[in-house]
PDB file of N, CA, C and O in Angstrom:
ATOM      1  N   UNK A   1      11.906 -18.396  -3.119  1.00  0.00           N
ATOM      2  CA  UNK A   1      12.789 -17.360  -3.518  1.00  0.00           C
ATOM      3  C   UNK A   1      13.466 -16.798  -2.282  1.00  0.00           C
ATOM      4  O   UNK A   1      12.966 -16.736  -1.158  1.00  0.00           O
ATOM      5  N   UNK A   2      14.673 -16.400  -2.650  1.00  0.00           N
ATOM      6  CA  UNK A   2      16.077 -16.124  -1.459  1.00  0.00           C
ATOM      7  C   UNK A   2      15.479 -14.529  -1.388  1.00  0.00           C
ATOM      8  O   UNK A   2      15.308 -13.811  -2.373  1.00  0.00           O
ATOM      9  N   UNK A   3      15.203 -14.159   0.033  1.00  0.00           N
ATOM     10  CA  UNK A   3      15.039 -12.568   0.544  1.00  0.00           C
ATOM     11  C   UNK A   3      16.259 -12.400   1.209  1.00  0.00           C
ATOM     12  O   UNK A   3      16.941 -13.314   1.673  1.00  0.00           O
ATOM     13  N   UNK A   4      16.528 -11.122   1.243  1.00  0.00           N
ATOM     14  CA  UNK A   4      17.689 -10.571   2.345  1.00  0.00           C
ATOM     15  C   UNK A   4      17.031  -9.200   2.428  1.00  0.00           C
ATOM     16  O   UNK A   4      16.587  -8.540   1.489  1.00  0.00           O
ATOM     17  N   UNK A   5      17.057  -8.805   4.085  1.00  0.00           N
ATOM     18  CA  UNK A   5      16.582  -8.100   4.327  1.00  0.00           C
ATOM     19  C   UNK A   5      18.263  -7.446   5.229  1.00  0.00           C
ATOM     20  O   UNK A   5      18.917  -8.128   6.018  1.00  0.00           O
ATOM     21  N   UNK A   6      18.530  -6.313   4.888  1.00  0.00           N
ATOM     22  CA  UNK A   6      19.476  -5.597   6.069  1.00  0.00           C
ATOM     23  C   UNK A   6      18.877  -4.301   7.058  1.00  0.00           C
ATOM     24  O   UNK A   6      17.968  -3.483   6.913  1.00  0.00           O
ATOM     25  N   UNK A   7      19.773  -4.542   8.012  1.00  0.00           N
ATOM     26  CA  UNK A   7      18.711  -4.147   9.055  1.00  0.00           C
ATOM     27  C   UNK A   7      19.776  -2.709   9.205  1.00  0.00           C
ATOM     28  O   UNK A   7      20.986  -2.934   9.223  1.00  0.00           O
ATOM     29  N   UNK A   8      19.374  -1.495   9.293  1.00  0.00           N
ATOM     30  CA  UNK A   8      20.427  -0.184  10.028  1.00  0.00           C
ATOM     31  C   UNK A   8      21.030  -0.694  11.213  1.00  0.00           C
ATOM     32  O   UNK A   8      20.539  -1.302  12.164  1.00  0.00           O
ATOM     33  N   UNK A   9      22.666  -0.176  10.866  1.00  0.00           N
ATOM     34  CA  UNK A   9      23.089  -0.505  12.648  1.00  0.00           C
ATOM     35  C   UNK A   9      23.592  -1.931  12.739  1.00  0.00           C
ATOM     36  O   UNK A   9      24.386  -2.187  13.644  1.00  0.00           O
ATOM     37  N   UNK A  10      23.210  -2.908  11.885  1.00  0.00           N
ATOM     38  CA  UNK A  10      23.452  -4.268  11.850  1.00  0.00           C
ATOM     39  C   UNK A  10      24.368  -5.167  11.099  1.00  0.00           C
ATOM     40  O   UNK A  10      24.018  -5.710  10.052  1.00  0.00           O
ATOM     41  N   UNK A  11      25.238  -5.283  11.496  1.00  0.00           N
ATOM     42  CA  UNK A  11      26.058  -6.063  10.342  1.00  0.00           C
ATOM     43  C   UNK A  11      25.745  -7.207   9.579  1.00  0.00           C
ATOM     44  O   UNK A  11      26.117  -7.506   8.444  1.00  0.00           O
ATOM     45  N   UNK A  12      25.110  -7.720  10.255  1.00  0.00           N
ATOM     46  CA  UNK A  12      24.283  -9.225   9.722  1.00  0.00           C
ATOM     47  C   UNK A  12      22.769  -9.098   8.822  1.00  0.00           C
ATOM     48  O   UNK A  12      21.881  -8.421   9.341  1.00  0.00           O
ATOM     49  N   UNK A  13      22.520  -9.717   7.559  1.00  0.00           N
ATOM     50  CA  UNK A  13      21.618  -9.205   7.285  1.00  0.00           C
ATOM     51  C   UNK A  13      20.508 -10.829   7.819  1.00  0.00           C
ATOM     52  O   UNK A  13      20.866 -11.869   8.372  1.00  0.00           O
ATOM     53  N   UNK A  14      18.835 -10.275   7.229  1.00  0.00           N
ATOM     54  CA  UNK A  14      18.117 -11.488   7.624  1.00  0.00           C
ATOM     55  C   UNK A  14      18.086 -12.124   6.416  1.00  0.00           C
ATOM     56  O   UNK A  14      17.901 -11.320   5.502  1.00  0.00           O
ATOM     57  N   UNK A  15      18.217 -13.488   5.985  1.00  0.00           N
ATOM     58  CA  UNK A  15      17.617 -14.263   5.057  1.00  0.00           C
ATOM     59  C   UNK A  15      16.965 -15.169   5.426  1.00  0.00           C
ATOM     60  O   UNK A  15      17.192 -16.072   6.232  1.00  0.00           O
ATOM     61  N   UNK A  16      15.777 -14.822   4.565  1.00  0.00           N
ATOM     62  CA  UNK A  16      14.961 -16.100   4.831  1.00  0.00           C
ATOM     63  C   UNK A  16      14.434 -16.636   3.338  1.00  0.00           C
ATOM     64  O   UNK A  16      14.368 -15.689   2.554  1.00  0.00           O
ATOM     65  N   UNK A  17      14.026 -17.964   2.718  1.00  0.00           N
ATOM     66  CA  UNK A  17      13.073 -18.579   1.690  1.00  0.00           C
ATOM     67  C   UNK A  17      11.532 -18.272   1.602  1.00  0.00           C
ATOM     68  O   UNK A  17      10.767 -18.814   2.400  1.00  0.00           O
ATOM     69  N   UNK A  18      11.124 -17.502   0.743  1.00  0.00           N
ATOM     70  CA  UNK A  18      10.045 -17.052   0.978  1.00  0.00           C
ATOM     71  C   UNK A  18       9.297 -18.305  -0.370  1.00  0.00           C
ATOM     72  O   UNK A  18       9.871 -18.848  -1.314  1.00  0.00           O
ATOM     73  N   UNK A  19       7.780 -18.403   0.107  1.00  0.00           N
ATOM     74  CA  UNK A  19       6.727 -18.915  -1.409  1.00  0.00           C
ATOM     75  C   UNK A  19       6.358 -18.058  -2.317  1.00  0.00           C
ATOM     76  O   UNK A  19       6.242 -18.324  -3.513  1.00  0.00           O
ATOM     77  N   UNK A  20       6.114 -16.773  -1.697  1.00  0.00           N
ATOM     78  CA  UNK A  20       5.292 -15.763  -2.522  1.00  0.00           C
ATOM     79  C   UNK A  20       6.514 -15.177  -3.899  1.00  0.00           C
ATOM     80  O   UNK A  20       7.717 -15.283  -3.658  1.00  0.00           O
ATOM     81  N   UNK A  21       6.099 -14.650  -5.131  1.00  0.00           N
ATOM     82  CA  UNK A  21       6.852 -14.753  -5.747  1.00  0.00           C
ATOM     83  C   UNK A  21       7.284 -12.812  -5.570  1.00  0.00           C
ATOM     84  O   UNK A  21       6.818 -12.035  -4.737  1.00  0.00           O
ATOM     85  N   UNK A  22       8.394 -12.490  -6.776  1.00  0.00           N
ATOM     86  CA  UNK A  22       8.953 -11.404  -6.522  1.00  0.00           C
ATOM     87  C   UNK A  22       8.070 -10.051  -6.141  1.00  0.00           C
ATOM     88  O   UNK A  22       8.257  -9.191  -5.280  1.00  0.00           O
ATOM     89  N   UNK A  23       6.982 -10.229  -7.186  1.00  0.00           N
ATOM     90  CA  UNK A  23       6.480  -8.922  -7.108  1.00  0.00           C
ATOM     91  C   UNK A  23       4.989  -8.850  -5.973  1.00  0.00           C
ATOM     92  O   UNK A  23       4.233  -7.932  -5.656  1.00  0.00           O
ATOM     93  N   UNK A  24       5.051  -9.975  -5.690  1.00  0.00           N
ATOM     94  CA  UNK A  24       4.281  -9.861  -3.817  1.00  0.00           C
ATOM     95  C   UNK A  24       5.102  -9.549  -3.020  1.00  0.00           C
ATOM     96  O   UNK A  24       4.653  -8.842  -2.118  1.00  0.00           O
ATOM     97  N   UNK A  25       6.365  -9.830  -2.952  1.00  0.00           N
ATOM     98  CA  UNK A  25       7.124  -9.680  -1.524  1.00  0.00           C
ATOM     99  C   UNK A  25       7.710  -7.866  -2.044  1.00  0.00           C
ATOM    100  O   UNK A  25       7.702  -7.043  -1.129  1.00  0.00           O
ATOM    101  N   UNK A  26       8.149  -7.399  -3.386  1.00  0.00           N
ATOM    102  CA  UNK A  26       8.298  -6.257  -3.473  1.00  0.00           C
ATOM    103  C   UNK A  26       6.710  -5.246  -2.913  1.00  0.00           C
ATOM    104  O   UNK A  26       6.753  -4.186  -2.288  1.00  0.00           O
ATOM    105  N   UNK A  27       5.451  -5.970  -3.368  1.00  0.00           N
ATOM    106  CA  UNK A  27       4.257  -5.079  -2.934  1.00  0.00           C
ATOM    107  C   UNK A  27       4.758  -5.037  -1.313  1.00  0.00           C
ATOM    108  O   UNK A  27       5.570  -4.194  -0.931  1.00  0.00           O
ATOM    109  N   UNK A  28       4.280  -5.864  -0.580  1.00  0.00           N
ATOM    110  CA  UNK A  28       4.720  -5.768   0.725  1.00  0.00           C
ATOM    111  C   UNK A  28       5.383  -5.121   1.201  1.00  0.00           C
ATOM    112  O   UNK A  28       5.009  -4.367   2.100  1.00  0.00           O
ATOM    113  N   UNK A  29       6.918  -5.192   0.665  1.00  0.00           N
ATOM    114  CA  UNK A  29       7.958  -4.695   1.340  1.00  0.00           C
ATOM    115  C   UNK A  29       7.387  -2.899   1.359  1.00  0.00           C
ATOM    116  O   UNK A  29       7.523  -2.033   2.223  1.00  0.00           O
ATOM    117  N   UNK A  30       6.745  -2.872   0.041  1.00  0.00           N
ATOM    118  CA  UNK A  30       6.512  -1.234  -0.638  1.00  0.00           C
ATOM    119  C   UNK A  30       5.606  -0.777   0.171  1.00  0.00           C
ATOM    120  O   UNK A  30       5.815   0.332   0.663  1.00  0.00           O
ATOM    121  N   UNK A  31       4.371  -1.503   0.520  1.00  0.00           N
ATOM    122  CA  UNK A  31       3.544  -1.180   1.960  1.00  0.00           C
ATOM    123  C   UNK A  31       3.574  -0.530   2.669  1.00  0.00           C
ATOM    124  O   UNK A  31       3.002   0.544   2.855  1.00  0.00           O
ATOM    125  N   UNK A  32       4.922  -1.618   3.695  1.00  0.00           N
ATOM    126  CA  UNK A  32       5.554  -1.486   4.977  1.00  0.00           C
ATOM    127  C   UNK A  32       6.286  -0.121   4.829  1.00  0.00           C
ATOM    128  O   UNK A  32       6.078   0.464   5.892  1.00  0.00           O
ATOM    129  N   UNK A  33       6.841   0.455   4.235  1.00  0.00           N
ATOM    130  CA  UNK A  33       7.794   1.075   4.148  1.00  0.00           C
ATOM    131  C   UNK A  33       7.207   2.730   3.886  1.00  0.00           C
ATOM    132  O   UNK A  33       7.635   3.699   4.514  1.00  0.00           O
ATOM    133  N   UNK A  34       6.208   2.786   2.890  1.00  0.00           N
ATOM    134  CA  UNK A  34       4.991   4.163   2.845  1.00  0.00           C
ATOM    135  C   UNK A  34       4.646   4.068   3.865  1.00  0.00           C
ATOM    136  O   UNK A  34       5.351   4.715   4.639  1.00  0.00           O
ATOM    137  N   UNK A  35       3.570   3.366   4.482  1.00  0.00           N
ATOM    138  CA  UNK A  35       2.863   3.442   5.488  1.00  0.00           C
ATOM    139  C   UNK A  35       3.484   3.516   6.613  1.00  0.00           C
ATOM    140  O   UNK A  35       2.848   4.068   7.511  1.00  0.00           O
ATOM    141  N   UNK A  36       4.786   3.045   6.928  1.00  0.00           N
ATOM    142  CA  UNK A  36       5.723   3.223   8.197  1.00  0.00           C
ATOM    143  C   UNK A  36       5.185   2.246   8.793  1.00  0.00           C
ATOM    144  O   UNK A  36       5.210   2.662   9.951  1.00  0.00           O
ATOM    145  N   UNK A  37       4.459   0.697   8.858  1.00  0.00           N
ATOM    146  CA  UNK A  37       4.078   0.015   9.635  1.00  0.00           C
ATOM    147  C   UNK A  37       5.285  -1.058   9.477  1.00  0.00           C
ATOM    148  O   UNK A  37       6.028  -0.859   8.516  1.00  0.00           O
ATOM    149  N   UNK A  38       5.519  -1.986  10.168  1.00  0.00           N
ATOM    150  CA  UNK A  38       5.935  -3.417  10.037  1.00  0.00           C
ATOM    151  C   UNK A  38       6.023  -4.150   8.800  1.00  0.00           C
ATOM    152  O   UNK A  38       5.189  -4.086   7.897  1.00  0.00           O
ATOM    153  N   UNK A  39       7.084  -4.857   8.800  1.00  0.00           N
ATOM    154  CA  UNK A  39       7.164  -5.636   7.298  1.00  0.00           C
ATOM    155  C   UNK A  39       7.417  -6.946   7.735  1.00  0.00           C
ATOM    156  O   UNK A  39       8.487  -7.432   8.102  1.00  0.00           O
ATOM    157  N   UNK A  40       6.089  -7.560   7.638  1.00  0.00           N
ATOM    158  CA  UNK A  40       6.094  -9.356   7.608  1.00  0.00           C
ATOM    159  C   UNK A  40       6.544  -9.899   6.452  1.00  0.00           C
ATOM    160  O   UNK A  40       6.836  -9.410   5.360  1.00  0.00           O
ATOM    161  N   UNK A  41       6.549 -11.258   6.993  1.00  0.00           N
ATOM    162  CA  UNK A  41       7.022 -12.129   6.097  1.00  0.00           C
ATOM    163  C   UNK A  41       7.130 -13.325   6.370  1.00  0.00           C
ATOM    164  O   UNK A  41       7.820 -13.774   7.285  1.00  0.00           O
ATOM    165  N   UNK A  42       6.484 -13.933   5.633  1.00  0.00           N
ATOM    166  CA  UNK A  42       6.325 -15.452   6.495  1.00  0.00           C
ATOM    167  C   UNK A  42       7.165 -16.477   5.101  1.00  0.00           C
ATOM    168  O   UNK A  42       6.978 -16.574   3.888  1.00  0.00           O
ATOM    169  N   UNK A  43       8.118 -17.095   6.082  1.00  0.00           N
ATOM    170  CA  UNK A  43       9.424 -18.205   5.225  1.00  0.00           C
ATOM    171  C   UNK A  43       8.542 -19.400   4.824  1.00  0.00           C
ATOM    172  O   UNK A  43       7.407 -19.666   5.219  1.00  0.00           O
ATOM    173  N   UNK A  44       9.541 -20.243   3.706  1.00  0.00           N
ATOM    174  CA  UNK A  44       8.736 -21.262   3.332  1.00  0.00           C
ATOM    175  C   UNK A  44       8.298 -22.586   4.498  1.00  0.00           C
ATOM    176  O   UNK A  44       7.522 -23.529   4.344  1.00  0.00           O
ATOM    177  N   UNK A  45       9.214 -22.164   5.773  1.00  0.00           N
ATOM    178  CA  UNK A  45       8.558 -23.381   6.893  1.00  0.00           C
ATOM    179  C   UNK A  45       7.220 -22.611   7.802  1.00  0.00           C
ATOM    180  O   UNK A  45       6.796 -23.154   8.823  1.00  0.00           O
ATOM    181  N   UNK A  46       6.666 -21.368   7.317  1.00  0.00           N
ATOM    182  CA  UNK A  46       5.732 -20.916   8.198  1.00  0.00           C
ATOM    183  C   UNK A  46       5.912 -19.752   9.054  1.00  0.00           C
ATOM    184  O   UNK A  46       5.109 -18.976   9.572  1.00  0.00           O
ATOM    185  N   UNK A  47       7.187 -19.837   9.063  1.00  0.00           N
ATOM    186  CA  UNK A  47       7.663 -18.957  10.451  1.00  0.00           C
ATOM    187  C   UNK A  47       7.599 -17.307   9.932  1.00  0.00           C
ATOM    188  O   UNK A  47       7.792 -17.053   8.744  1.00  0.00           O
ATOM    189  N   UNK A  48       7.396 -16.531  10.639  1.00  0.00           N
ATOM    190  CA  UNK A  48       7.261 -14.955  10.304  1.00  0.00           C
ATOM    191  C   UNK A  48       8.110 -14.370  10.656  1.00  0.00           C
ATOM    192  O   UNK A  48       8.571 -14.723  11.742  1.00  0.00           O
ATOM    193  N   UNK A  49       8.722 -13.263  10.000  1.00  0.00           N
ATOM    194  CA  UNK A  49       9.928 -12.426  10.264  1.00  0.00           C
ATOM    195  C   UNK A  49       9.167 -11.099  10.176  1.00  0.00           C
ATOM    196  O   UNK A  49       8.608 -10.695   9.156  1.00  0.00           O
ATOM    197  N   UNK A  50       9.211 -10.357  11.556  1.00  0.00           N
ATOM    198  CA  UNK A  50       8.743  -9.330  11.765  1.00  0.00           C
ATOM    199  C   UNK A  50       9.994  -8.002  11.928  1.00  0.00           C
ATOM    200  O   UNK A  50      10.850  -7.871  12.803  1.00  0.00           O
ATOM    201  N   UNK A  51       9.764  -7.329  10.997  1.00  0.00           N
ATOM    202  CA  UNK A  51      10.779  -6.115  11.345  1.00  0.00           C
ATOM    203  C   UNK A  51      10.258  -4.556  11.164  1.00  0.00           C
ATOM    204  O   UNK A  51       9.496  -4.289  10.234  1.00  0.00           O
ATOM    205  N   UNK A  52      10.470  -4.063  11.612  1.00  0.00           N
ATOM    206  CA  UNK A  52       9.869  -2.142  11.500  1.00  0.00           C
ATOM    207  C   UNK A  52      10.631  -1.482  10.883  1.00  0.00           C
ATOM    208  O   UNK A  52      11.821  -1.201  11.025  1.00  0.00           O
ATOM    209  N   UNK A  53       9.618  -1.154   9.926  1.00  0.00           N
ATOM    210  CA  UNK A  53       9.967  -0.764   8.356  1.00  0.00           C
ATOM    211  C   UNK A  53      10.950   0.668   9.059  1.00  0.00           C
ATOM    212  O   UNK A  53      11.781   1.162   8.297  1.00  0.00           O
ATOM    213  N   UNK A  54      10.840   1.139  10.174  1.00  0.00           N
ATOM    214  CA  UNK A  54      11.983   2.099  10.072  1.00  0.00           C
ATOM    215  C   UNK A  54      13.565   2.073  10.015  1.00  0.00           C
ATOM    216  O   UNK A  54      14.374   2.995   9.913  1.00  0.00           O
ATOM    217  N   UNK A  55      13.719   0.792  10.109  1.00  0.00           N
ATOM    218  CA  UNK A  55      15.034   0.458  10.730  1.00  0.00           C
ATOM    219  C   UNK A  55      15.514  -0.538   9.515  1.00  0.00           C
ATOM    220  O   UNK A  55      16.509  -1.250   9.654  1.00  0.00           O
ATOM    221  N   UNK A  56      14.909  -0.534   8.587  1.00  0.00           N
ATOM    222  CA  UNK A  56      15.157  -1.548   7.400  1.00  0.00           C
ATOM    223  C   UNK A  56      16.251  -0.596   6.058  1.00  0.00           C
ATOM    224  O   UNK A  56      15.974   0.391   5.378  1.00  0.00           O
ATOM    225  N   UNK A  57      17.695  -1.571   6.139  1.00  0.00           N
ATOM    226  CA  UNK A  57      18.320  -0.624   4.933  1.00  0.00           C
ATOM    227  C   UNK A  57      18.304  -1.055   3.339  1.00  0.00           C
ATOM    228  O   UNK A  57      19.025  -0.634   2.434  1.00  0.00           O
ATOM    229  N   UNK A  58      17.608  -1.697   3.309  1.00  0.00           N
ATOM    230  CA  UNK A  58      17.679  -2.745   2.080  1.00  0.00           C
ATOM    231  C   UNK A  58      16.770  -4.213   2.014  1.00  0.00           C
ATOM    232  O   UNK A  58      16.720  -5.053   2.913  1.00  0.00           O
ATOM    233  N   UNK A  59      16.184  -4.258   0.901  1.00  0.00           N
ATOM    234  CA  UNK A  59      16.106  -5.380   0.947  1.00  0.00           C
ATOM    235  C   UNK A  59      16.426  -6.066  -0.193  1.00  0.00           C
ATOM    236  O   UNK A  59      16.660  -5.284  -1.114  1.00  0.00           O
ATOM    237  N   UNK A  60      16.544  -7.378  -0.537  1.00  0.00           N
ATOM    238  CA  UNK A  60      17.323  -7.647  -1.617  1.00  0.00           C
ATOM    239  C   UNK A  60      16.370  -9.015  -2.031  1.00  0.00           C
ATOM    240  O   UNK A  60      16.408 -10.047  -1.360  1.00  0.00           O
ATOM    241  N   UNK A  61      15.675  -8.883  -3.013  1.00  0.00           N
ATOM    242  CA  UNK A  61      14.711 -10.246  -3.507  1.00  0.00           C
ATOM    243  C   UNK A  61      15.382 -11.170  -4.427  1.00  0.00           C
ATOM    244  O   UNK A  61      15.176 -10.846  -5.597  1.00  0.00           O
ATOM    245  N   UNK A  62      15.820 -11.791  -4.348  1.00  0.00           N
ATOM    246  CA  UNK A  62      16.033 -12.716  -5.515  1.00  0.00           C
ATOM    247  C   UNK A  62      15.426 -13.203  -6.578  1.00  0.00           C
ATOM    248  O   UNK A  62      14.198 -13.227  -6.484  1.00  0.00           O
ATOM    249  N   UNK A  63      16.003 -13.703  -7.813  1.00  0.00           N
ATOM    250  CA  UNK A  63      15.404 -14.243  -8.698  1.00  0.00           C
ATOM    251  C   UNK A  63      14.760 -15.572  -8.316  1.00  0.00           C
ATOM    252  O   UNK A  63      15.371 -16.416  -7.659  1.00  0.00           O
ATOM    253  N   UNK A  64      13.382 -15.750  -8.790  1.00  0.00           N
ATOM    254  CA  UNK A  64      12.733 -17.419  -8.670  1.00  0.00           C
ATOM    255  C   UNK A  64      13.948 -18.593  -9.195  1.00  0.00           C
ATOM    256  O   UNK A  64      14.658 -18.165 -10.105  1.00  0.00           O
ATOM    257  N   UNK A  65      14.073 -19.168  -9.003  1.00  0.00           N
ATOM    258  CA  UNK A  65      14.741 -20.638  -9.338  1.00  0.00           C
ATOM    259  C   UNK A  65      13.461 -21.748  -9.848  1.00  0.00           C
ATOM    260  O   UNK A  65      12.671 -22.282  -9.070  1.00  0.00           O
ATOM    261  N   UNK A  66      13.482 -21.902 -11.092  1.00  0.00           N
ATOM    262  CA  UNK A  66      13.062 -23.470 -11.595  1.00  0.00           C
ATOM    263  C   UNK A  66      14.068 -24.501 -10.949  1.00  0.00           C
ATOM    264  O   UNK A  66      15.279 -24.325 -11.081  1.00  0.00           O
ATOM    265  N   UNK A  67      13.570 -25.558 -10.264  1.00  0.00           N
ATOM    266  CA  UNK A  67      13.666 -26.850 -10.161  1.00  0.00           C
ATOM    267  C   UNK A  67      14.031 -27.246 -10.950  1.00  0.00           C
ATOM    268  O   UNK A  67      13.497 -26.834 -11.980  1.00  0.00           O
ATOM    269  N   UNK A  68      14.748 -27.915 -11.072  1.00  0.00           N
ATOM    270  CA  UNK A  68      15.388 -29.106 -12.483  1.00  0.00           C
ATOM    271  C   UNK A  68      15.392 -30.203 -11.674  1.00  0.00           C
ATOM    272  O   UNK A  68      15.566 -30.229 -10.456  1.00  0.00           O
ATOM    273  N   UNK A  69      15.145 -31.303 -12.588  1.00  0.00           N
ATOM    274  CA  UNK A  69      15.169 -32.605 -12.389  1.00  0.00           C
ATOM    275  C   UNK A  69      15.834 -33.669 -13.351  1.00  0.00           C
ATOM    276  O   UNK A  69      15.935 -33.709 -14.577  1.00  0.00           O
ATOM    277  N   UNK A  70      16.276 -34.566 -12.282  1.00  0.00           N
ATOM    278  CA  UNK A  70      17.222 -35.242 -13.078  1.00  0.00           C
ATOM    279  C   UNK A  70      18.727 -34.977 -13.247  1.00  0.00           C
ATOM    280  O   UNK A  70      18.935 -33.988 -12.545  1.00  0.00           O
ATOM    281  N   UNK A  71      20.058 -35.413 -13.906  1.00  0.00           N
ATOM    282  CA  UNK A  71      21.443 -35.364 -14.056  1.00  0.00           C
ATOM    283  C   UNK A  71      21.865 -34.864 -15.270  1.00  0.00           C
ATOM    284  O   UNK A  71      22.916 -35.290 -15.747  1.00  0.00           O
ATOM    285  N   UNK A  72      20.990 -33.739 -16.044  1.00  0.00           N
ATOM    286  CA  UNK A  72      21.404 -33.534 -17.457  1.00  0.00           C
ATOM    287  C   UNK A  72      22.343 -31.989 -16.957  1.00  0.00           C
ATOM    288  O   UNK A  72      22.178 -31.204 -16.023  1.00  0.00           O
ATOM    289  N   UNK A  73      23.560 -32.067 -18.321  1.00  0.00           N
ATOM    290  CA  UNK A  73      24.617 -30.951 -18.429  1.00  0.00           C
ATOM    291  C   UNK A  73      24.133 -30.208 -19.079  1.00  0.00           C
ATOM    292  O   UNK A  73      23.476 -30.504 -20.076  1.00  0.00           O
ATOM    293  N   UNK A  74      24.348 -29.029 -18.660  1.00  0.00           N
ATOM    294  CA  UNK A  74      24.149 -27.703 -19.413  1.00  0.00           C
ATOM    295  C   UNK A  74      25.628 -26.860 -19.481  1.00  0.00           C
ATOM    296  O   UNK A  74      25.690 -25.767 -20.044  1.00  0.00           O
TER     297      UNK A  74
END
């Protein structure tokens, strides 16, 4: 699932592919953000995106995507 994270101050936001599904990466994000600590996040190649939940203006989770397989029209 597609994250976007925007950062204050930043014109560019972060996206990364996350595994975990919507309402883990919303717990998390919800965490980071009470507690005032850091908001990880580790993408579907492993890698971690570390940012401080103070400086975070948004984040934006996407809907899961099913896989389809195969050449059929819809």
């Amino acid at each position: 699932m597609e994250v976007k994270i925007g950062i204050q101050n930043i014109g560019r936001e972060i996206v990364l592919e996350s595994t975990q599904d919507a309402d883990a990466v919303a717990k998390v994000v919800g965490e980071a953000i009470a507690k005032g600590t850091e908001l990880r996040l580790t993408d579907e190649k492993g890698r971690q995106v570390i940012v401080p939940s103070g400086v975070i203006g948004y984040v934006e989770i996407g809907a899961e995507e099913v896989r389809r397989v195969g050449f059929g029209a819809l």
